[in-house]
N, C-alpha and C positions, 0 to 999 in steps of 0.2 A: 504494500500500500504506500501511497507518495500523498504529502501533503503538498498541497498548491497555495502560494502566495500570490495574492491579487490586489493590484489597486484598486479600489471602490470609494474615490474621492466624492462621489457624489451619493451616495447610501443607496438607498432602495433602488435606484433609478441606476447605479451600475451594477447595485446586485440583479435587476431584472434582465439590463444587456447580458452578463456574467452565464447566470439559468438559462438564457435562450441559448448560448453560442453552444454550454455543455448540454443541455437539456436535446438540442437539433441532431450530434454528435453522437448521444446515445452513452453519453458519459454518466456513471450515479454519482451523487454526493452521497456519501457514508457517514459523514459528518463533516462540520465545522460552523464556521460564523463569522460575523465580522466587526471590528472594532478599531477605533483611532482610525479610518478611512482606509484599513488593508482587510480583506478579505481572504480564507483561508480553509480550504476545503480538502476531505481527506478522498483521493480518488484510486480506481482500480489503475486505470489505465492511461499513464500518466504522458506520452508521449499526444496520444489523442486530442487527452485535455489540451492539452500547452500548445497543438496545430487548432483547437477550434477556439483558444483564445486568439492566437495570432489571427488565425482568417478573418475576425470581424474588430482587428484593432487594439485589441487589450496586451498590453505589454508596460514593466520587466513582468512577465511570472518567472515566480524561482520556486522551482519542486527541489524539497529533499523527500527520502525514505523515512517514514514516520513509522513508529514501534507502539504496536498495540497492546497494552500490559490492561491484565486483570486489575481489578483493585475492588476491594470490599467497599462499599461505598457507604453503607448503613453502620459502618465500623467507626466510631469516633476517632481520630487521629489515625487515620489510615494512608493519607493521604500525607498529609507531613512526614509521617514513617518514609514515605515512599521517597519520597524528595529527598529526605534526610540519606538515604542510603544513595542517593544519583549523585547529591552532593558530595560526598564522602568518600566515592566512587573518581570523583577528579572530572564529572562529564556535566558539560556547560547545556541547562536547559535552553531550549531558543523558543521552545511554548508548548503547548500545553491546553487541550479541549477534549472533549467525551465524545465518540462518534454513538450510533444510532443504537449501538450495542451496551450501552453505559461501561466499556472498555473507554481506557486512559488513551487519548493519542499521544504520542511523545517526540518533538521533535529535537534534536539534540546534535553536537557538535561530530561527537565519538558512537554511533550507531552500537559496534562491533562490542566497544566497553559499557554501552548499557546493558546488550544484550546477557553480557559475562551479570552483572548487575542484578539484573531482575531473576538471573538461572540460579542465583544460587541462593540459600536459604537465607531470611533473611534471620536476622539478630532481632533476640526479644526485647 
């Protein structure tokens, strides 16, 4: 899965251009959203996306490889645990939202050492 980085300086009104170009494409959204005027969606098929933004205009997108981690969500301090141990780990979050699945998306600098991260048990 790839998350996509979108400009949507103008809100609704780029997130509607944004849904037509992917939506025409046959691209799903899995998740994301948008905020501070960038727009950020978790997608299957990430070359796709980034050719039907280009064709109607929309540029920089920047896809990286997003990591989908479980997370107990009804667990008080679950989430801080989580972070606390990415932290700890030496690996720079770049963000961070819930796709459709109420899985963690996790965008981040070092893929490879989150992945080592979330494999192995965590400390109580």
């Amino acid at each position: 899965m790839f998350d996509i980085e979108v400009p949507a300086p103008y809100g609704a009104t780029s997130l509607a251009k944004i849904g037509r170009a992917l939506g025409s494409a046959g691209v799903g959204l899995e998740g994301g959203g948008m905020w501070s005027g960038t727009a950020h969606y978790l997608v299957a098929d990430n070359d796709a996306a980034r050719s039907a933004l280009a064709a109607v205009g929309i540029s920089p997108v920047v896809s990286r490889e997003a990591i989908l981690a479980e997370l107990d969500a009804d667990v008080p301090g679950a989430l801080g645990r989580m972070m606390r141990r990415i932290a700890e780990g030496g690996v720079s979050l770049l963000g961070q939202y819930s796709d459709h699945d109420n899985r963690k998306v996790l965008i981040v600098d070092d893929v490879a050492a989150l992945r080592r991260i979330l494999e192995a048990d965590p400390a109580p």
